[in-house]
C-alpha positions as CSV (number, residue, x, y, z in Angstrom):
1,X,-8.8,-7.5,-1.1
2,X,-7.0,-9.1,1.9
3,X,-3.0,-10.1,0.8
4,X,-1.5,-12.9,3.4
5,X,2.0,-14.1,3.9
6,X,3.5,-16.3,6.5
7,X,7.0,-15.6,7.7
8,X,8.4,-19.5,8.5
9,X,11.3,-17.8,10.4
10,X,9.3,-16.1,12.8
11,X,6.4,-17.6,12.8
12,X,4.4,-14.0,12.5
13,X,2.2,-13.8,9.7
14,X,2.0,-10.7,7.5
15,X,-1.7,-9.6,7.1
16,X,-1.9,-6.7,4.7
17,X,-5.2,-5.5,4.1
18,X,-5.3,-3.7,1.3
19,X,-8.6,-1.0,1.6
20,X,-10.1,-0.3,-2.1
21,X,-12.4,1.7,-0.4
22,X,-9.7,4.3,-0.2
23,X,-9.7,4.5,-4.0
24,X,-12.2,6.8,-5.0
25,X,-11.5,9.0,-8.0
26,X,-14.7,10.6,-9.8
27,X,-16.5,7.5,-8.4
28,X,-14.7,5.2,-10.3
29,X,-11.6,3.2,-8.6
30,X,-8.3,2.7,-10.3
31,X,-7.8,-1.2,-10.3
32,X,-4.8,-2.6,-9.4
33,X,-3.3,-5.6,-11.4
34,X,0.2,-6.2,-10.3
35,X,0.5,-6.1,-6.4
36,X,4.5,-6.8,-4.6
37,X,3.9,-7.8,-1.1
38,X,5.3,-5.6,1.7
39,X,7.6,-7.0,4.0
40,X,6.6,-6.6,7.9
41,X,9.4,-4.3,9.8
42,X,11.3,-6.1,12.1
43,X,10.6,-3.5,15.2
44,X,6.7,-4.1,14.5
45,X,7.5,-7.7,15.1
46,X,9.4,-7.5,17.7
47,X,7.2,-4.5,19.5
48,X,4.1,-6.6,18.1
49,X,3.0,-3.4,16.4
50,X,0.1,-3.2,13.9
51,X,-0.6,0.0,12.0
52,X,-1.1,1.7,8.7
53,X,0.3,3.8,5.5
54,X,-1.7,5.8,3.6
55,X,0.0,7.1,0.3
56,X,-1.3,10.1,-2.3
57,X,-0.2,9.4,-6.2
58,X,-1.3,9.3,-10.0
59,X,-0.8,6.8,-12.0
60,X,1.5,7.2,-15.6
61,X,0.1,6.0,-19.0
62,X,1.9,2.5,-18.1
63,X,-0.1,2.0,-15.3
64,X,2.7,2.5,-11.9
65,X,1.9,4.9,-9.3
66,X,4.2,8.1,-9.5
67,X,5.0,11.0,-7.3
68,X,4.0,8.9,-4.3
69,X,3.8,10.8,-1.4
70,X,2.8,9.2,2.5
71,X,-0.1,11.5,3.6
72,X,-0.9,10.0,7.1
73,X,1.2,6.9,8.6
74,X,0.7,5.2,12.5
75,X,2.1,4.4,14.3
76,X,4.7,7.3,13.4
77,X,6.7,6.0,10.5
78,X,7.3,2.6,11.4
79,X,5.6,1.2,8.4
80,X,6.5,4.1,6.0
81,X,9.7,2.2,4.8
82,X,8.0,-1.0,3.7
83,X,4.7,0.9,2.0
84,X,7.0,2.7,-0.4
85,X,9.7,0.2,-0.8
86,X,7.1,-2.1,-2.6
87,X,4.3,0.0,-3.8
88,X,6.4,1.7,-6.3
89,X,6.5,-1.5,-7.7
90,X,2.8,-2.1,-8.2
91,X,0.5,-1.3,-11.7
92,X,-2.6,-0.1,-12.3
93,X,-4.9,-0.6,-15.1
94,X,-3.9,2.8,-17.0
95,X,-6.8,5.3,-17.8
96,X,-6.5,8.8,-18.7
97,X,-8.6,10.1,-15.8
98,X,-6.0,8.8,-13.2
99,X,-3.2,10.7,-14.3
100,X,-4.9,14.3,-13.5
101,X,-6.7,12.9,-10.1
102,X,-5.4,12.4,-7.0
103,X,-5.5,8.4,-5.9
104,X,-5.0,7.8,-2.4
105,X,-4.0,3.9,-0.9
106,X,-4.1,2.7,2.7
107,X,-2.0,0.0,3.5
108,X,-2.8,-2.2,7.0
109,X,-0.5,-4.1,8.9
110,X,-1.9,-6.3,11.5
111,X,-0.3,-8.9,13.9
């Protein structure tokens, strides 16, 4: 799943790749239905940084990722911000299996 958005003001576009391949659980994925679009930090713009978040959670019975925790970020924690500012915000589709199992999410940023 690729998620694009331009930034008119800056003319930098936002290119989050979102890697479902970092969703395995029991070999089955959890699915995501509602995703909120992270903003791109204004040092990576201005530094022309690319990077990554990669966050650890379960999901509750109403489908939103809880106890969210950043495993691995690069560069440093420049991205760290804008992963968890939005992904909080995201659902899942709810199964019982997700809320014992560790999911794990990688979010790219790329310039």
């Amino acid at each position: 799943m690729l998620l694009l958005a331009s930034c008119a003001s800056n003319g930098y576009k936002l290119e989050n790749s979102v890697n479902t391949e970092n969703l395995r659980m029991a070999g089955r994925d959890p699915i995501p239905h509602v995703i909120v679009q992270p903003g791109y930090p204004r040092k990576a713009i201005e530094e022309k940084l690319s990077g990554w978040v990669r966050l650890e959670f379960f999901i509750d019975d109403n489908g939103v990722p809880v106890d969210i925790k950043v495993a691995e970020s690069h560069p440093g924690d420049v991205f760290v911000k804008s992963a968890l500012s939005v992904f909080k915000h995201w659902k899942f589709k709810s199964e019982p299996i997700f809320k014992e199992k560790l999911a794990t999410y990688t979010l790219e940023y790329q310039q």
